[in-house]
PDB file of the backbone (N, CA, C, O) and the ligand in Angstrom, with CONECT records:
HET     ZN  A 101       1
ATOM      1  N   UNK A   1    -152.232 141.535 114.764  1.00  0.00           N
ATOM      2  CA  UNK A   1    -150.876 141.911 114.357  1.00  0.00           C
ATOM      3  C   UNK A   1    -149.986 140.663 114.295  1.00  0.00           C
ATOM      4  O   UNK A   1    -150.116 139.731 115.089  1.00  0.00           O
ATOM      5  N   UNK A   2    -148.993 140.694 113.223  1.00  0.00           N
ATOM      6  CA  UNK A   2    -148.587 139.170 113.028  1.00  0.00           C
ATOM      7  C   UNK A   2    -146.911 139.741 113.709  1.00  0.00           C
ATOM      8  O   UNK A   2    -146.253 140.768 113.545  1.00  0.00           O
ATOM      9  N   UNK A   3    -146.779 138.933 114.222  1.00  0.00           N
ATOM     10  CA  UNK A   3    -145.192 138.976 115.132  1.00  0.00           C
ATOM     11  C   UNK A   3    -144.888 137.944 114.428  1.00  0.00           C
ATOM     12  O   UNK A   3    -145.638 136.972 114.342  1.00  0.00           O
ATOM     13  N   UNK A   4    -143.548 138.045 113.734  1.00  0.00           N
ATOM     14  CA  UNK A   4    -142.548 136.653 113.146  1.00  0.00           C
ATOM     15  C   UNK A   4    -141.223 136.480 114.043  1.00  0.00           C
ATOM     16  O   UNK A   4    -140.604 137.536 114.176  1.00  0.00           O
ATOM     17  N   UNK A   5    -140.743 135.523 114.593  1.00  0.00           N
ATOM     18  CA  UNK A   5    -139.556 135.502 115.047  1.00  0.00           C
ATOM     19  C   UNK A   5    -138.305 135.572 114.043  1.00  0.00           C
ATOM     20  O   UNK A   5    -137.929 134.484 113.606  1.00  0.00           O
ATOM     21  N   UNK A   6    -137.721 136.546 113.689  1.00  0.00           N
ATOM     22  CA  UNK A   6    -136.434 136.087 112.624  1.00  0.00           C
ATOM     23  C   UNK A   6    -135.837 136.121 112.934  1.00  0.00           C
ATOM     24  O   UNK A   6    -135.647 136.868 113.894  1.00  0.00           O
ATOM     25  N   UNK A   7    -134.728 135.170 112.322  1.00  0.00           N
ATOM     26  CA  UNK A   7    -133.548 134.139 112.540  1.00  0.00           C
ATOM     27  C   UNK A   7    -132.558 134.686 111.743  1.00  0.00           C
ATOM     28  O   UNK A   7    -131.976 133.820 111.091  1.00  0.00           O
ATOM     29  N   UNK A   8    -132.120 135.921 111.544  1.00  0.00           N
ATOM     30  CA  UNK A   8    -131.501 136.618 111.250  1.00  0.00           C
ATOM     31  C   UNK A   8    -129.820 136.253 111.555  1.00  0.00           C
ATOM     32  O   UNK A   8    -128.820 136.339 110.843  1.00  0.00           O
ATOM     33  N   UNK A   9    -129.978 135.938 112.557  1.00  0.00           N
ATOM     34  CA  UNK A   9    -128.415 135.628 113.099  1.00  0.00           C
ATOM     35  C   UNK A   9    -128.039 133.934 113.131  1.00  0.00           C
ATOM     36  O   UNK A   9    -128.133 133.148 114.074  1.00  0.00           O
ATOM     37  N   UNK A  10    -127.524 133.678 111.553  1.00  0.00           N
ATOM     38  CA  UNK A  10    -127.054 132.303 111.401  1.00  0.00           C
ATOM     39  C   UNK A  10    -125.896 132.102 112.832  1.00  0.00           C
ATOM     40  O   UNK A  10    -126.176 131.066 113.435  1.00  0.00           O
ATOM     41  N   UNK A  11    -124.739 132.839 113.444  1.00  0.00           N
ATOM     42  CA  UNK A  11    -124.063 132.675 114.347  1.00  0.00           C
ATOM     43  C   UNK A  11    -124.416 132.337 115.244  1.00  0.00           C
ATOM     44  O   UNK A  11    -124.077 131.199 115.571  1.00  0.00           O
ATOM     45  N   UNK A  12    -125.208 133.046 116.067  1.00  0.00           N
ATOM     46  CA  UNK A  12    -125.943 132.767 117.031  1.00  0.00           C
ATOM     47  C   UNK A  12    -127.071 131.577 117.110  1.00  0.00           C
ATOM     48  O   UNK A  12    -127.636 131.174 118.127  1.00  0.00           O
ATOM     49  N   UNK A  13    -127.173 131.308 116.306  1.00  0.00           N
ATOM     50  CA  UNK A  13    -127.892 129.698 116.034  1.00  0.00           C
ATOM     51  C   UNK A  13    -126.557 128.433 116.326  1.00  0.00           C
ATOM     52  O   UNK A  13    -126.523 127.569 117.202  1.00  0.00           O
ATOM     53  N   UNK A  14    -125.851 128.643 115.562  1.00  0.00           N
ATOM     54  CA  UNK A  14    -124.406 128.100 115.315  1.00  0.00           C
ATOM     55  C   UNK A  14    -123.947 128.106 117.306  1.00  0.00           C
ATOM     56  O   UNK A  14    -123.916 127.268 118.208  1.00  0.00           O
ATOM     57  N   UNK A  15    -123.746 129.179 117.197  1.00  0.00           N
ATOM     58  CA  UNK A  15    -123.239 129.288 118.995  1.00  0.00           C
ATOM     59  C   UNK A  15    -124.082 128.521 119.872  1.00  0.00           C
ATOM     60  O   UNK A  15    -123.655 128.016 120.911  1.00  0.00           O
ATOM     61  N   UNK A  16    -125.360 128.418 119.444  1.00  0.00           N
ATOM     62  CA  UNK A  16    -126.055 127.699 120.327  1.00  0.00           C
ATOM     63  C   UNK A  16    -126.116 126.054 120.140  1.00  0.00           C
ATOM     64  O   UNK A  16    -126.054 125.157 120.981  1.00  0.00           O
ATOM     65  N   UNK A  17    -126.235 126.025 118.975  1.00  0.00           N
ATOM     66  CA  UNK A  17    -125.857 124.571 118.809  1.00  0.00           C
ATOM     67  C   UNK A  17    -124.107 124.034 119.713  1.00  0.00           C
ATOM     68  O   UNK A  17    -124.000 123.051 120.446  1.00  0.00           O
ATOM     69  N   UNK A  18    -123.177 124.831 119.424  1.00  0.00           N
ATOM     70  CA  UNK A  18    -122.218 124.244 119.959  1.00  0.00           C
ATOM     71  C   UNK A  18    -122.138 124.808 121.616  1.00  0.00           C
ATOM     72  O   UNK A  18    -120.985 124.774 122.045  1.00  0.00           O
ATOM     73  N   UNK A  19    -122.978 125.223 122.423  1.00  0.00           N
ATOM     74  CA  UNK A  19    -123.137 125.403 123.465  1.00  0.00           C
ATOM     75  C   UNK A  19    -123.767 123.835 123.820  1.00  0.00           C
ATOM     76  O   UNK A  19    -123.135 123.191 124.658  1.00  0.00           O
ATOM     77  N   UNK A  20    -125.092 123.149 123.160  1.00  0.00           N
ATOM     78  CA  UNK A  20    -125.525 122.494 123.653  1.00  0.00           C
ATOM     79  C   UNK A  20    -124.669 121.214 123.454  1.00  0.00           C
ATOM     80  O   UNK A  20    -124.749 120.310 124.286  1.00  0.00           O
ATOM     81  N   UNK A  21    -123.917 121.122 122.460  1.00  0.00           N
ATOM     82  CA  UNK A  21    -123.221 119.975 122.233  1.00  0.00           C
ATOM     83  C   UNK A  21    -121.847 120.008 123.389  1.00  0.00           C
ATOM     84  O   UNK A  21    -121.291 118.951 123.687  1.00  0.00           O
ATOM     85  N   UNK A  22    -121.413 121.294 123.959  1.00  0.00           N
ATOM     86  CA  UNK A  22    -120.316 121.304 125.170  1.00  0.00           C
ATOM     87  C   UNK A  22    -121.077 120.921 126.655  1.00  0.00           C
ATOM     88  O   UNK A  22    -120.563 120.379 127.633  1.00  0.00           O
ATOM     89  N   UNK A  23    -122.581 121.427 126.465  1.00  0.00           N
ATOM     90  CA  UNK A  23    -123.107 120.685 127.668  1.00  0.00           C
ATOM     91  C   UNK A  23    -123.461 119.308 127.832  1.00  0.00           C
ATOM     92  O   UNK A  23    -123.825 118.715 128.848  1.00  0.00           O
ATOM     93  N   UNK A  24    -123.279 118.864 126.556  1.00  0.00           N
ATOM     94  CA  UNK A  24    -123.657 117.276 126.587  1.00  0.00           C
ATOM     95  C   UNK A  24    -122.739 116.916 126.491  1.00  0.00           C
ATOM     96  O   UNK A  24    -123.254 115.886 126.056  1.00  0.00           O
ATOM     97  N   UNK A  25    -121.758 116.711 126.459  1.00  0.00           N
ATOM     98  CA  UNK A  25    -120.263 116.205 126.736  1.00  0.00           C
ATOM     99  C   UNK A  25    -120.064 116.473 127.761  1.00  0.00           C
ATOM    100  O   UNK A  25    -119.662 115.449 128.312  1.00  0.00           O
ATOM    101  N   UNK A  26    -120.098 117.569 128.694  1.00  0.00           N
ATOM    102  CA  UNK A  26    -120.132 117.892 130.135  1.00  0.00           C
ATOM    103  C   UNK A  26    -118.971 118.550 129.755  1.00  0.00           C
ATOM    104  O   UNK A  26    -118.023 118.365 130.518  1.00  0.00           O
ATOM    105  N   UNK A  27    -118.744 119.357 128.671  1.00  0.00           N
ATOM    106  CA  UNK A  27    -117.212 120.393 128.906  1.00  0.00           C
ATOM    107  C   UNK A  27    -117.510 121.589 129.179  1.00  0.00           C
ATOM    108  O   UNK A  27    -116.454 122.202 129.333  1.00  0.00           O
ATOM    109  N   UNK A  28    -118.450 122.300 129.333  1.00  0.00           N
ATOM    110  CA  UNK A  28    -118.720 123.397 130.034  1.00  0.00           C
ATOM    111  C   UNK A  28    -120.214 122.819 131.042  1.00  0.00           C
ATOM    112  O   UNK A  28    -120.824 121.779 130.793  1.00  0.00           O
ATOM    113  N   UNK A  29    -120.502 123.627 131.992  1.00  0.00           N
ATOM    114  CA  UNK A  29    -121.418 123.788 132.433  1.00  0.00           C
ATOM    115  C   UNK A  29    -121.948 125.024 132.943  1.00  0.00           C
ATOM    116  O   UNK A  29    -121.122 125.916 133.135  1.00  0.00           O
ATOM    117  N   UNK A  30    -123.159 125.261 133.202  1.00  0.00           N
ATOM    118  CA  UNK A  30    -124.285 126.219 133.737  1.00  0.00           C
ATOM    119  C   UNK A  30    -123.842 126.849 135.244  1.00  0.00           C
ATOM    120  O   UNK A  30    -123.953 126.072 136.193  1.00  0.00           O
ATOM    121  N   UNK A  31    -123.527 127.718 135.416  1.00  0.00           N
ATOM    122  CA  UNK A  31    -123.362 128.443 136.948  1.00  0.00           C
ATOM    123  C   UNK A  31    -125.190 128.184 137.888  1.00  0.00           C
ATOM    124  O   UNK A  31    -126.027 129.086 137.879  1.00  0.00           O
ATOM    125  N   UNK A  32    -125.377 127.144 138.420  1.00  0.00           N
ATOM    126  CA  UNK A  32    -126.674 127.436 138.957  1.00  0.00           C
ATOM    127  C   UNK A  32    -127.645 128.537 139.385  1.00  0.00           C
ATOM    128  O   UNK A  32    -128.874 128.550 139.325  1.00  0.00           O
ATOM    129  N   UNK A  33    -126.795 129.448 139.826  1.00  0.00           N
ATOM    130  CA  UNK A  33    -126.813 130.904 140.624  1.00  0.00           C
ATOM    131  C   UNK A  33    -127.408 132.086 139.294  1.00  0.00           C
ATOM    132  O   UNK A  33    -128.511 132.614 139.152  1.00  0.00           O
ATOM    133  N   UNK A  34    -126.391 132.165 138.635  1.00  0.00           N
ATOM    134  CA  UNK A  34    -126.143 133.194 137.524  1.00  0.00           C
ATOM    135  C   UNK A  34    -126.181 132.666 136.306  1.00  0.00           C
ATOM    136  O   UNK A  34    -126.089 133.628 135.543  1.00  0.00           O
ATOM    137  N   UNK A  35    -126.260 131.715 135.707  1.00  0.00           N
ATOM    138  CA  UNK A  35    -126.578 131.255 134.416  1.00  0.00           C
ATOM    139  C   UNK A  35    -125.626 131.032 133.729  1.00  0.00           C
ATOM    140  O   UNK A  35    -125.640 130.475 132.632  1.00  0.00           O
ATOM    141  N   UNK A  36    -124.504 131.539 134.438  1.00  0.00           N
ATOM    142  CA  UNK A  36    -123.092 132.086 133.218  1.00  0.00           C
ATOM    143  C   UNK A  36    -122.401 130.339 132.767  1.00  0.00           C
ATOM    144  O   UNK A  36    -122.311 129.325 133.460  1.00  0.00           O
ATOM    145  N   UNK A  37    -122.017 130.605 131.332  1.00  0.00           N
ATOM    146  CA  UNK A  37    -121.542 129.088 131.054  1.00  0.00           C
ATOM    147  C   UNK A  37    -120.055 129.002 131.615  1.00  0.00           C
ATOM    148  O   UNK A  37    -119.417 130.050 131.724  1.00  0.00           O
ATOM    149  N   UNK A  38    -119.508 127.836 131.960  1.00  0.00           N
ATOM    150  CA  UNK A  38    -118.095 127.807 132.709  1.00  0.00           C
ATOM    151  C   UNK A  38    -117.317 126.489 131.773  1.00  0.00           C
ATOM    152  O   UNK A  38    -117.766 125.407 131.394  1.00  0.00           O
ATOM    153  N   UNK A  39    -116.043 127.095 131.619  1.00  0.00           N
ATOM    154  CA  UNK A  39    -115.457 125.818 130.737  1.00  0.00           C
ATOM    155  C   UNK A  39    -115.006 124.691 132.115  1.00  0.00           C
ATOM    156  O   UNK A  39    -114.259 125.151 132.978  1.00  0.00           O
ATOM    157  N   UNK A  40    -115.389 123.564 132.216  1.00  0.00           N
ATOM    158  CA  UNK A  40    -114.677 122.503 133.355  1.00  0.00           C
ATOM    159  C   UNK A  40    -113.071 122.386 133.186  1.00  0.00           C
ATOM    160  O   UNK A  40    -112.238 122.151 134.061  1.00  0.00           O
ATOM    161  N   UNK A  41    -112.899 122.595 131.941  1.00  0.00           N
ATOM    162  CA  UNK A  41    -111.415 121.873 131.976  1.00  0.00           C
ATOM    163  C   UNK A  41    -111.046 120.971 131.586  1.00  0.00           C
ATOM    164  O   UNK A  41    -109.840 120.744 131.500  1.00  0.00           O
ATOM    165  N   UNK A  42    -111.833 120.268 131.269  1.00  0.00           N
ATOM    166  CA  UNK A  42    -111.596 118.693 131.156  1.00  0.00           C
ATOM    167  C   UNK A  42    -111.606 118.209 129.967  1.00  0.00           C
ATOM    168  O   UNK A  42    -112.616 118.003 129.294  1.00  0.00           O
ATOM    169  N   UNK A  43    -109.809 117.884 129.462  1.00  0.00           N
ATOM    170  CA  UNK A  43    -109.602 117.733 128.062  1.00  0.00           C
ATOM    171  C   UNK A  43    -110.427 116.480 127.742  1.00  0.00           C
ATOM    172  O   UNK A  43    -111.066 116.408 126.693  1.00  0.00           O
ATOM    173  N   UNK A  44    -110.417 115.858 128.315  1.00  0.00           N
ATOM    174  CA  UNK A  44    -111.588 114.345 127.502  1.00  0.00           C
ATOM    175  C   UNK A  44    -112.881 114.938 127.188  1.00  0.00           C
ATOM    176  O   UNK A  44    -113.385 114.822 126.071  1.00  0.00           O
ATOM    177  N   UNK A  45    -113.415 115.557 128.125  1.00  0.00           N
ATOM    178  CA  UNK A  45    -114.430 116.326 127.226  1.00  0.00           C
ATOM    179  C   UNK A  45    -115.079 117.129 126.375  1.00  0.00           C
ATOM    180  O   UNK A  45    -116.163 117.091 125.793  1.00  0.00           O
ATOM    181  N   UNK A  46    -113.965 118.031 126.446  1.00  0.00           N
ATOM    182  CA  UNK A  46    -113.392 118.852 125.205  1.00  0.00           C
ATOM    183  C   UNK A  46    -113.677 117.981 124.088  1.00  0.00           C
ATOM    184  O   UNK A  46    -114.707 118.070 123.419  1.00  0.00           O
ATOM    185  N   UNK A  47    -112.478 116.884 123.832  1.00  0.00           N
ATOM    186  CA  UNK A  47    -112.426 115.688 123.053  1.00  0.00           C
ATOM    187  C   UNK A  47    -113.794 115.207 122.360  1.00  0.00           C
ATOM    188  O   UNK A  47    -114.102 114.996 121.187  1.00  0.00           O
ATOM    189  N   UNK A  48    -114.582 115.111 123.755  1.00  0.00           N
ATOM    190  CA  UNK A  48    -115.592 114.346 123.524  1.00  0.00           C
ATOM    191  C   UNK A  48    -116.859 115.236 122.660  1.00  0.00           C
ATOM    192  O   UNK A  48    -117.884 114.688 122.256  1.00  0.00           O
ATOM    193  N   UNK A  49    -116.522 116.826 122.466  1.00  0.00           N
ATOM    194  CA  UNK A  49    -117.729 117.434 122.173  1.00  0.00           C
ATOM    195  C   UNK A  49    -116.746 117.879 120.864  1.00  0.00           C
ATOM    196  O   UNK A  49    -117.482 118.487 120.086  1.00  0.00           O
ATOM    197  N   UNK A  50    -115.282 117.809 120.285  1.00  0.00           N
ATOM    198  CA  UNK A  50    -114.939 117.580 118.971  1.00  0.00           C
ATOM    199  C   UNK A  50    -115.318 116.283 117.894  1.00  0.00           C
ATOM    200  O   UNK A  50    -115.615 116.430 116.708  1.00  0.00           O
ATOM    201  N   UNK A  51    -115.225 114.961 118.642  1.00  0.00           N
ATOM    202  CA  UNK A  51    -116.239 114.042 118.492  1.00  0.00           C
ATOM    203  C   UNK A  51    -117.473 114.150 117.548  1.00  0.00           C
ATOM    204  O   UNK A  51    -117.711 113.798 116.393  1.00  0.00           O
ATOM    205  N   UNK A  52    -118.085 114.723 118.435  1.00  0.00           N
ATOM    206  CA  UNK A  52    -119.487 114.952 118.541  1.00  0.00           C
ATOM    207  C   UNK A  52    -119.603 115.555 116.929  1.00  0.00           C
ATOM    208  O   UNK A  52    -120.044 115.084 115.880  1.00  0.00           O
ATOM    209  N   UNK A  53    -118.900 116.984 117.357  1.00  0.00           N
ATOM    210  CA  UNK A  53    -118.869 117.952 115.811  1.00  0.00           C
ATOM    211  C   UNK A  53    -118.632 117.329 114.833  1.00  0.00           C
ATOM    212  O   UNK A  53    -119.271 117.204 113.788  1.00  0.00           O
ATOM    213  N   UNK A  54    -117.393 116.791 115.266  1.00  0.00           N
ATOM    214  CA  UNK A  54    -117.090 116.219 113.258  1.00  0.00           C
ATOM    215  C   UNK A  54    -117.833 115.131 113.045  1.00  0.00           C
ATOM    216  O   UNK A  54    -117.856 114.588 111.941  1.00  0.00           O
ATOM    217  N   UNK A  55    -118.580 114.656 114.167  1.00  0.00           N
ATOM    218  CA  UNK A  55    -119.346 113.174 113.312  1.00  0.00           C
ATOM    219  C   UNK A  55    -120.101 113.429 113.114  1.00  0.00           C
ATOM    220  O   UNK A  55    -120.556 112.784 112.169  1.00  0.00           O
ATOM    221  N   UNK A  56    -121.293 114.807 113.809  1.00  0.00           N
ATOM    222  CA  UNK A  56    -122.672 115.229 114.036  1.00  0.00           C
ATOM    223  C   UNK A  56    -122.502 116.834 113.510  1.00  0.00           C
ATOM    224  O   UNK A  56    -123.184 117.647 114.133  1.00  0.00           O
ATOM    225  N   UNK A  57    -121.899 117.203 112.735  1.00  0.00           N
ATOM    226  CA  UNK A  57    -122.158 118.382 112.352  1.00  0.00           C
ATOM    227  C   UNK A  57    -123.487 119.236 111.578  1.00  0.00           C
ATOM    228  O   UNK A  57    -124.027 118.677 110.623  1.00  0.00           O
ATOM    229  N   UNK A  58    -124.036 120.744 112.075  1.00  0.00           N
ATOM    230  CA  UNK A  58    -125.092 121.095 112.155  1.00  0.00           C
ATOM    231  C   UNK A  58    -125.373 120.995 110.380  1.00  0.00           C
ATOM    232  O   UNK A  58    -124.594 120.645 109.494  1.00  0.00           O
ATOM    233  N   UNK A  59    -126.381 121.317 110.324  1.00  0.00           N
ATOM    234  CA  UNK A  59    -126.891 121.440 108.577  1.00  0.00           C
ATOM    235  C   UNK A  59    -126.187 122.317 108.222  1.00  0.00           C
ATOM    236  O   UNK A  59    -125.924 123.247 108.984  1.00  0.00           O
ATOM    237  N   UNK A  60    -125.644 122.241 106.820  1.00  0.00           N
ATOM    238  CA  UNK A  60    -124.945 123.493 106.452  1.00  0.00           C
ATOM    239  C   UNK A  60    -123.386 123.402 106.473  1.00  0.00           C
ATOM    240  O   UNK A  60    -122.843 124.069 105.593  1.00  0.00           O
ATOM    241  N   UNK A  61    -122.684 122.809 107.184  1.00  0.00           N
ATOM    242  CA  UNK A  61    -121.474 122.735 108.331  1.00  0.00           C
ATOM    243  C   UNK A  61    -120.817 121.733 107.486  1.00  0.00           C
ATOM    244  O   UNK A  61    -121.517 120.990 106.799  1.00  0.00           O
ATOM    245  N   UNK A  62    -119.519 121.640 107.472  1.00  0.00           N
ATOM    246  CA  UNK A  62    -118.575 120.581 107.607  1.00  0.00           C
ATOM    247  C   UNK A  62    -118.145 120.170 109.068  1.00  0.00           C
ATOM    248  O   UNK A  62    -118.075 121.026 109.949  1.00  0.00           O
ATOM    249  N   UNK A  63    -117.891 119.003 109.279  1.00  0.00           N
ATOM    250  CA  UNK A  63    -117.082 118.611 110.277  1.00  0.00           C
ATOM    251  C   UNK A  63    -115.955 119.280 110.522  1.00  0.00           C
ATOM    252  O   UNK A  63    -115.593 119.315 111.698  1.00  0.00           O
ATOM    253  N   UNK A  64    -115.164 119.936 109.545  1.00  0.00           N
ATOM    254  CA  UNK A  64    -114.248 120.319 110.594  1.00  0.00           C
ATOM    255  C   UNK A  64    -114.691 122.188 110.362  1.00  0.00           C
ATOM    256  O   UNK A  64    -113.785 122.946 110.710  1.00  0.00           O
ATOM    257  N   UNK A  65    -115.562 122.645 109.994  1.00  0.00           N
ATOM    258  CA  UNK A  65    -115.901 124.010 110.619  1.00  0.00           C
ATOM    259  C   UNK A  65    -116.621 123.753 111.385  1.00  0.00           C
ATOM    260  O   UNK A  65    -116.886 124.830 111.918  1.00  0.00           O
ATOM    261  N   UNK A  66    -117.365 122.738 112.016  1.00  0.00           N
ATOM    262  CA  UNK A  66    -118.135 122.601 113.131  1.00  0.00           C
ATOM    263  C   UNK A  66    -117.040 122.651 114.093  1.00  0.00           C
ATOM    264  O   UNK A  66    -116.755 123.668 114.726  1.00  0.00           O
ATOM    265  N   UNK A  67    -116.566 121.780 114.171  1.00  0.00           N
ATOM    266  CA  UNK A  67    -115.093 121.418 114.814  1.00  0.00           C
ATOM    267  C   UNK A  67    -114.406 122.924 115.514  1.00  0.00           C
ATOM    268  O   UNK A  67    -114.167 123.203 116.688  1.00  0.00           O
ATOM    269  N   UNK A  68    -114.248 123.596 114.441  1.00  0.00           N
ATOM    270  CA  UNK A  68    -113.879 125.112 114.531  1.00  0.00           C
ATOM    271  C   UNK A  68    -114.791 126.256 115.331  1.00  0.00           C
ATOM    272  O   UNK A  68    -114.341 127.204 115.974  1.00  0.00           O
ATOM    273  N   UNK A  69    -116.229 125.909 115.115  1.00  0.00           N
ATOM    274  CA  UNK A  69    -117.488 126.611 115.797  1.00  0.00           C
ATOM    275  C   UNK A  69    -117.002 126.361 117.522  1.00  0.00           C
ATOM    276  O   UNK A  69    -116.767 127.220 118.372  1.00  0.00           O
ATOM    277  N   UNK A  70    -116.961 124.840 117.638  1.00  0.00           N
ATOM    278  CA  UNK A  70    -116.573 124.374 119.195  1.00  0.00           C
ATOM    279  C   UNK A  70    -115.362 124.971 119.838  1.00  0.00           C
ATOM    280  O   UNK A  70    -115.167 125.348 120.993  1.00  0.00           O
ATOM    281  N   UNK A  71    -114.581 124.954 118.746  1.00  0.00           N
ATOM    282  CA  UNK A  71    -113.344 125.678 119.666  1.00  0.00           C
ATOM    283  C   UNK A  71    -113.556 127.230 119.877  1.00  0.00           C
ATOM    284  O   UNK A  71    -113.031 127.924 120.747  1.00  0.00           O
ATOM    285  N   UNK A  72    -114.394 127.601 118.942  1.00  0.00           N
ATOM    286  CA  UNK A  72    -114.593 129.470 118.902  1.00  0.00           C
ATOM    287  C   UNK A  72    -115.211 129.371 120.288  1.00  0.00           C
ATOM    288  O   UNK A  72    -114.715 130.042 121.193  1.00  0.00           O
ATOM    289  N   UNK A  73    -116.288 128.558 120.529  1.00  0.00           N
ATOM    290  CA  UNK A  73    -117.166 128.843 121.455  1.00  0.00           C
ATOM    291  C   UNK A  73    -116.574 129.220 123.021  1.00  0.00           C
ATOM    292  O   UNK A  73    -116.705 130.177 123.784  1.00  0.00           O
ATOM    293  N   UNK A  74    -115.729 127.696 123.059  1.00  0.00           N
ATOM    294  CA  UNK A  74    -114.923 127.568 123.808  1.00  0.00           C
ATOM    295  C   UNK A  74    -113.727 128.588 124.579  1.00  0.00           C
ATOM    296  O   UNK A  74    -113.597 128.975 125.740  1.00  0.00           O
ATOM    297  N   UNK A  75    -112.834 128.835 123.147  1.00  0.00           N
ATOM    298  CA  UNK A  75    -112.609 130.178 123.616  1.00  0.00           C
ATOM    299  C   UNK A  75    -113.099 131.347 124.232  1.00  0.00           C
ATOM    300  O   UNK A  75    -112.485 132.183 124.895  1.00  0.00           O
ATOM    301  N   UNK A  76    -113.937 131.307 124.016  1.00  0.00           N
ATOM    302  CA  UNK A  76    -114.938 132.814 124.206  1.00  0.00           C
ATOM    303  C   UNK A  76    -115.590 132.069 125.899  1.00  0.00           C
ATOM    304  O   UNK A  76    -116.289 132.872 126.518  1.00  0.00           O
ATOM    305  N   UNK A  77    -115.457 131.138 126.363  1.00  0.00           N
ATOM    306  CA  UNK A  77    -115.667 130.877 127.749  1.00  0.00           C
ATOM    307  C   UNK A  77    -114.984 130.654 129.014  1.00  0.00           C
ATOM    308  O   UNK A  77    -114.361 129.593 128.990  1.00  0.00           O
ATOM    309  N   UNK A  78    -114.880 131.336 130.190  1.00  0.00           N
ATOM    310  CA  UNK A  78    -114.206 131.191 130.955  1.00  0.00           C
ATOM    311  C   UNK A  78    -114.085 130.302 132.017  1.00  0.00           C
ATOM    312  O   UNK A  78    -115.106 130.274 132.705  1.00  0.00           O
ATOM    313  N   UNK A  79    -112.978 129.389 132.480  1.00  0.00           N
ATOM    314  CA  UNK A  79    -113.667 128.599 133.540  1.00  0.00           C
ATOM    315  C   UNK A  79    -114.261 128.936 134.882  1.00  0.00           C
ATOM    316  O   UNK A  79    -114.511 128.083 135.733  1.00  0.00           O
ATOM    317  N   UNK A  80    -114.450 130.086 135.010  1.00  0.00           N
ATOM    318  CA  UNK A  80    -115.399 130.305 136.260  1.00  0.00           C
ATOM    319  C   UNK A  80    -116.329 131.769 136.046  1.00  0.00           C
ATOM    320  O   UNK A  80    -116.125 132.868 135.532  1.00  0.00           O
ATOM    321  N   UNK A  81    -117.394 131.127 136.717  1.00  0.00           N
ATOM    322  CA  UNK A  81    -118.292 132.470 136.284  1.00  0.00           C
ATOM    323  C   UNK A  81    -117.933 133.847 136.868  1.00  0.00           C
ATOM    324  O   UNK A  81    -117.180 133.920 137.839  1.00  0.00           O
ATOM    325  N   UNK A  82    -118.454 134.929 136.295  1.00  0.00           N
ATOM    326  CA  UNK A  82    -117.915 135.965 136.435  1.00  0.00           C
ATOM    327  C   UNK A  82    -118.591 136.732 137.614  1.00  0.00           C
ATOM    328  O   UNK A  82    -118.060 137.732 138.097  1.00  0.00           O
ATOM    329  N   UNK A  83    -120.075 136.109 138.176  1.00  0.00           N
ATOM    330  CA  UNK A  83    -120.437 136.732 139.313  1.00  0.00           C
ATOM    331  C   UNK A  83    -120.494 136.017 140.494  1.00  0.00           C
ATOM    332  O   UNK A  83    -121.101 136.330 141.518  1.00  0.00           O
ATOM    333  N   UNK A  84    -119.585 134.688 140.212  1.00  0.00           N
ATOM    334  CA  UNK A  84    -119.491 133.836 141.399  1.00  0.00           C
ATOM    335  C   UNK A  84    -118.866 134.759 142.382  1.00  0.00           C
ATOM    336  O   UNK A  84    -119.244 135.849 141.953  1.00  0.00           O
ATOM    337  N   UNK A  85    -118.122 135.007 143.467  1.00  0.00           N
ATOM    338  CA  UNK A  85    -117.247 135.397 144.662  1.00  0.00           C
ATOM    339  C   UNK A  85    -116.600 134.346 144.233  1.00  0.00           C
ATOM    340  O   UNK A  85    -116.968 133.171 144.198  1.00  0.00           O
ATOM    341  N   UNK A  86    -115.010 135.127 143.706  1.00  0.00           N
ATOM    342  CA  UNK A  86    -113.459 134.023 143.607  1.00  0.00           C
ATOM    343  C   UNK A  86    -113.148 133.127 144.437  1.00  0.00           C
ATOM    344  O   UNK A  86    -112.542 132.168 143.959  1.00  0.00           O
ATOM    345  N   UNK A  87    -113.455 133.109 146.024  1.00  0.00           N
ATOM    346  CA  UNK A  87    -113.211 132.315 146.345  1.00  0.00           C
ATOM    347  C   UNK A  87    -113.964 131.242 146.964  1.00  0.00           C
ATOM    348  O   UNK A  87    -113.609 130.641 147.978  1.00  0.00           O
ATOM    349  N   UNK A  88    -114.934 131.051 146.356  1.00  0.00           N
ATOM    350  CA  UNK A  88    -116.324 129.826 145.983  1.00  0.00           C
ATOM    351  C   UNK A  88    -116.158 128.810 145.775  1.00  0.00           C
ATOM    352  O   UNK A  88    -117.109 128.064 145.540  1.00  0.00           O
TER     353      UNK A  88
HETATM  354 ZN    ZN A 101    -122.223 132.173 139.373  1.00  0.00          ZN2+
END
């Protein structure tokens, strides 16, 4: 039986690319515990993973809708994970 993986979801490709480009800038990171992604805060790195986009944007992409992908992402992340205990 042939199993194909499809790639159906251009977004979610997209989201993942600008997930990995916020972890390599160090503007979000990984909850060790729970997996959950956490925004740091830290406008230079922010900076540093807009950078990234408009000079390194994915196939397909302009620099500044990449640019735009990073900030969507971003938005959509909170700075602290959601199954940490608040006062951690
Ligand atoms: Zn956690």
């Amino acid at each position: 039986m042939l199993m194909r993986k499809e790639r159906r979801s251009a977004i979610r490709t997209l989201r993942g690319w600008a997930i990995s480009v916020l972890q390599e800038t160090g503007a979000i990171r990984e909850c060790e515990e729970h997996g959950w992604m956490q925004d740091r805060t830290d406008p230079h790195a922010h900076q540093r993973a807009f950078d990234v986009a408009r000079q390194e944007p994915p196939d397909g992409l302009s620099g500044t809708e990449a640019v735009a992908e990073i900030e969507d992402v971003l938005a959509s992340i909170g700075d602290t994970c959601p199954e940490c205990p608040p006062d951690c």
